[in-house]
C-alpha positions in Angstrom: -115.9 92.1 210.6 -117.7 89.1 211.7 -115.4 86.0 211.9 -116.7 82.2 211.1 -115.4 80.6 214.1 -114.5 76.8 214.3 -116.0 74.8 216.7 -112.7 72.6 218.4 -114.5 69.4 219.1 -116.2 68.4 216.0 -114.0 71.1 213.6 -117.8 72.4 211.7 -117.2 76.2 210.8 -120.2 78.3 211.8 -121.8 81.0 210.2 -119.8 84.7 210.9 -120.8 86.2 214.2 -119.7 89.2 216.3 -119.5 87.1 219.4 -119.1 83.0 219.9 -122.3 81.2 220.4 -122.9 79.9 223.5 -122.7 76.3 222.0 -122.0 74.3 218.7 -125.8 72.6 217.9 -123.6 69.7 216.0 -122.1 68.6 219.3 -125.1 69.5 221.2 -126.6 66.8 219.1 -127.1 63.3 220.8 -124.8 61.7 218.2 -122.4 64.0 219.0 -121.0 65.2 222.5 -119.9 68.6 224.5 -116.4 67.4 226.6 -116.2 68.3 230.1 -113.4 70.9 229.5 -116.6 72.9 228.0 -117.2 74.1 224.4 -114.2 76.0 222.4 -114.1 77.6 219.5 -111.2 78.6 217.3 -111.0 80.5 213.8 -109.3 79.7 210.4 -106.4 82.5 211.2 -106.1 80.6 214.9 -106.1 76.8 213.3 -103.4 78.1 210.6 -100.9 79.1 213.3 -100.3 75.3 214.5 -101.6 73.5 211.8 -101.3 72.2 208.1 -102.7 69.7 205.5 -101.1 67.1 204.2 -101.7 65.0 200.8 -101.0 61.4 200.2 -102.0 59.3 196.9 -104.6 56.9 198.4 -104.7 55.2 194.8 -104.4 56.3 191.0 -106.8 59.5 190.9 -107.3 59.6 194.7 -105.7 62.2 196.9 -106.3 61.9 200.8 -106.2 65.0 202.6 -105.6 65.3 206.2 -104.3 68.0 208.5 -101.9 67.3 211.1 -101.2 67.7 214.1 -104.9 65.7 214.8 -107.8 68.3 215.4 -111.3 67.7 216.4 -112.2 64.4 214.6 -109.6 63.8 212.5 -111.2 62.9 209.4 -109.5 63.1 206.2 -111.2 64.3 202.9 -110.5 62.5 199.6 -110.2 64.3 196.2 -111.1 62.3 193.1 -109.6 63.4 190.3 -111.9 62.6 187.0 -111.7 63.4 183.4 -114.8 65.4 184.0 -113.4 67.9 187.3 -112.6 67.4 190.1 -114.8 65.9 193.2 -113.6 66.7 196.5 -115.7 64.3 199.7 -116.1 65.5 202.3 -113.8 68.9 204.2 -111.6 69.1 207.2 -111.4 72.3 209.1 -108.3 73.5 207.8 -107.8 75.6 204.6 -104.9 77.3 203.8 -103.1 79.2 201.5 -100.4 76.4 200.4 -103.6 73.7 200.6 -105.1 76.4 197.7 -102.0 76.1 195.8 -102.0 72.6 195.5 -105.4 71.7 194.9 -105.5 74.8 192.1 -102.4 73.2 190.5 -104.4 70.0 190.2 -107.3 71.1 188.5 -109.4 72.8 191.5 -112.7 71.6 192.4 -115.8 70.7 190.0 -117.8 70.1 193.4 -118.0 68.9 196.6 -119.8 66.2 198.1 -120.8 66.0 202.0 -121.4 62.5 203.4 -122.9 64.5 206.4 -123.0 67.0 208.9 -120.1 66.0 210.9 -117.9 66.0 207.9 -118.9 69.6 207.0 -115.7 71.3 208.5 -114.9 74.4 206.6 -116.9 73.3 203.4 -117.8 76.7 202.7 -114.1 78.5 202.5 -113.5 75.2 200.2 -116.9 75.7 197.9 -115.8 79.8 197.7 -112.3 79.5 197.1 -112.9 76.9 193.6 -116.0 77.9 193.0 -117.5 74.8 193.5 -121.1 74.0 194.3 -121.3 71.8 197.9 -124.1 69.2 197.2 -125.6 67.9 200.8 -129.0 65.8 200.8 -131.7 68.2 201.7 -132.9 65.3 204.9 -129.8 67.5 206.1 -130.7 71.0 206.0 -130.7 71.6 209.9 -128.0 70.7 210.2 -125.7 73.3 207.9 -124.0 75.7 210.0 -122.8 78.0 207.7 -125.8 78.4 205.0 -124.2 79.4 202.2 -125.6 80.0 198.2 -123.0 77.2 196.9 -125.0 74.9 198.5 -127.2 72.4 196.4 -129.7 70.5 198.4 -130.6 67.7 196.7 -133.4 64.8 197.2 -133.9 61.1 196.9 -132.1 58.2 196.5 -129.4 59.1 194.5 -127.3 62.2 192.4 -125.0 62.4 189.8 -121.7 64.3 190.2 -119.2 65.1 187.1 -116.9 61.8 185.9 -119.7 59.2 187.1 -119.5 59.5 190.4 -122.6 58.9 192.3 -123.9 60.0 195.7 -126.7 57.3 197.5 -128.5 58.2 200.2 -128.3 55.7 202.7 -129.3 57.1 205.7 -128.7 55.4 209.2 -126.2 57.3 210.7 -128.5 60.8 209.8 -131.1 60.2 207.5 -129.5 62.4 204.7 -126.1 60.4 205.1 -125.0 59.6 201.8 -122.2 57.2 200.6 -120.1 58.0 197.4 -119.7 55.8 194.4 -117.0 55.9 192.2 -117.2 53.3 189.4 -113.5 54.0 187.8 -111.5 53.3 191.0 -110.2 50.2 191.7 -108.6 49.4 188.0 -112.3 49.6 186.9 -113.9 47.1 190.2 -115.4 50.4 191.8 -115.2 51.6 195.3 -117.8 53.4 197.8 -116.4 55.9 200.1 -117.9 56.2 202.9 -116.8 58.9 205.5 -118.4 56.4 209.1 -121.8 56.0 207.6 -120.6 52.6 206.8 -117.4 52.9 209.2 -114.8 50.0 208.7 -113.7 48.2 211.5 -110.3 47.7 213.2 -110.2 44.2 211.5 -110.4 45.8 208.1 -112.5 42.5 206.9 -115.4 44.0 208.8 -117.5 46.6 208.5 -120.2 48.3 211.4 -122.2 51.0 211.7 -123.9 53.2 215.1 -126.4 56.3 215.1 -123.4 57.2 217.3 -119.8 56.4 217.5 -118.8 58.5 220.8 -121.8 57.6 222.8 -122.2 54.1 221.6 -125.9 54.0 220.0 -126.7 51.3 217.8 -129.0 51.8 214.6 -131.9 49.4 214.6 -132.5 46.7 211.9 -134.7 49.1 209.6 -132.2 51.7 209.5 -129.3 48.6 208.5 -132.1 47.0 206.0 -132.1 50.4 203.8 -127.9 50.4 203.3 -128.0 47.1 202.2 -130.8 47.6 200.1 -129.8 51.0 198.7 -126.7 49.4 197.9 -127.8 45.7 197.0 -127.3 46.6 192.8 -123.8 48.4 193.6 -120.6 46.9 192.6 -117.4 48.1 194.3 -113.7 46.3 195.3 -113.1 48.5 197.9 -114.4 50.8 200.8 -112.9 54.2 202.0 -113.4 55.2 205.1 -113.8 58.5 206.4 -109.4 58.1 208.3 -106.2 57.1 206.9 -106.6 53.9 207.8 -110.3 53.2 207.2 -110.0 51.0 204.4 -111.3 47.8 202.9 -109.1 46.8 200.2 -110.3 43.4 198.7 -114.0 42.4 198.3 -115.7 44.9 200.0 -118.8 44.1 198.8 -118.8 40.6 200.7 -117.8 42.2 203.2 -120.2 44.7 203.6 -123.3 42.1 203.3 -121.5 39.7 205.5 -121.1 42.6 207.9 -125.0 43.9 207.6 -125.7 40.2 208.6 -123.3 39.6 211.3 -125.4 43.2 213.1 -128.7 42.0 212.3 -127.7 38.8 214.1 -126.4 40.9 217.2 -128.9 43.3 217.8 -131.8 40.7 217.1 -130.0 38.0 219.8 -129.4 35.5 217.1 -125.5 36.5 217.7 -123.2 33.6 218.7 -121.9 33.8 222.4 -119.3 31.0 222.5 -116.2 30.1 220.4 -117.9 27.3 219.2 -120.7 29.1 218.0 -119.1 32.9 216.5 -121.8 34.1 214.6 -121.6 35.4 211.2 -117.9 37.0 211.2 -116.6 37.4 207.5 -113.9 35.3 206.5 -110.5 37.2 206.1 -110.3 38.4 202.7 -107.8 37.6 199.9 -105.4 40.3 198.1 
């Protein structure tokens, strides 16, 4: 039987195939890269053998997912947990029989929610195993590896998921990349989750954002223009990133639109070059 094998460098699960394809079209992508070792591919029964999840309580109704030892980029999925089902953003690579248990035992999954292509991982084992439909904006279609009938393209500038959570296309980093909104989190102040379509920073006060992370290309001004415009009328306390430690967890807002200004002054020159003249850098923010 055909086996959907798992492509080692960016973890996306392909469709099923008798033999491995000669390369993954997500890493052949320019945002995207092809090591030197060569491309590898690995299946779910392979990645089981060395590998499991594990869950941590980012904050009240927010369960981060992330499967250790580290494989292919690491990121780790969030599960909201709403009055109205489940919402699960984003996938790793990794599903597994215990990672079924415990999800089932917490509800399962109303839907998922795919901030883009390079957070697909297994999405589909995910989508069949709850019964859940995988909403992905449709500016994305060529990108799906594994088409798959749970899928639910959708179109626009934003959709509604169960419990009030909203999806925004924001483009930039692809043009269907879409941020999630969840107005409840945060006591009630909102937060945006955001996978690296708006990636925080190593100085969790800022905020940046590249057409490519591993082979450093910058999005132009129009492309950073349409986030902070899509998200102009949003409210939100705090930013999830797309790792563990990706977070904003004060005034993420500000820092967002101090952030979008601070890039807009780089890549237009207008960017300060001396200590005496830093440019716009957000001020530290308060707890």
């Amino acid at each position: 039987m055909p086996t959907p094998l798992i492509c080692v460098t960016c973890g996306v699960q392909q469709g099923p195939t008798e033999t491995p394809p000669a390369a993954c079209p997500i890493c052949l992508d320019e945002r995207q890269y092809v090591p030197a070792s060569g491309q590898r591919w690995t299946s779910m029964a392979g990645l089981c053998q060395g590998h499991r999840n594990g869950f941590a309580a980012v904050e009240p109704g927010l369960l981060g997912i992330g499967t250790a030892p580290h494989f292919a980029i690491g990121q780790r999925p969030l599960l909201l947990r709403t009055s109205a089902g489940n919402v699960l953003w984003d996938c790793n690579s990794l599903f597994d029989a215990a990672t079924h248990e415990i999800i089932a035992a917490l509800g399962g999954v109303a839907a998922i929610a795919i901030s883009h292509p390079h957070f697909q991982g297994a999405m589909i084992e995910w989508a069949h195993a709850f019964d859940a439909p995988v909403y992905i904006h449709g500016a994305d279609r060529a990108y799906v590896m594994r088409p798959d009938p749970t899928i639910r393209f959708w179109s626009g500038d934003k959709c509604a998921l169960p419990g009030g959570v909203t999806l925004i296309n924001v483009g930039g980093h692809f043009e269907g990349a879409a941020v999630l909104h969840w107005g409840e989190a945060a006591e009630g102040r909102g937060a945006l989750l955001t996978a690296d379509v708006i990636s925080v920073a190593a100085d969790p006060h800022q905020v940046s954002f590249l057409r490519s992370f591993p082979n450093y290309l910058p999005l132009g001004p129009r492309a950073i223009e349409r986030i902070g415009a899509m998200l102009a009328d949003i409210s939100f306390e705090r930013i999830y990133g797309g790792w563990w430690h990706s977070i904003v967890p004060v005034h993420a807002k500000s820092v967002l639109d101090l952030s979008i200004l601070r890039y807009l002054d780089a890549i237009e020159g207008r960017y300060g070059s001396s200590a005496t003249d830093p440019g716009r850098i957000p001020p530290p923010a308060e707890s």
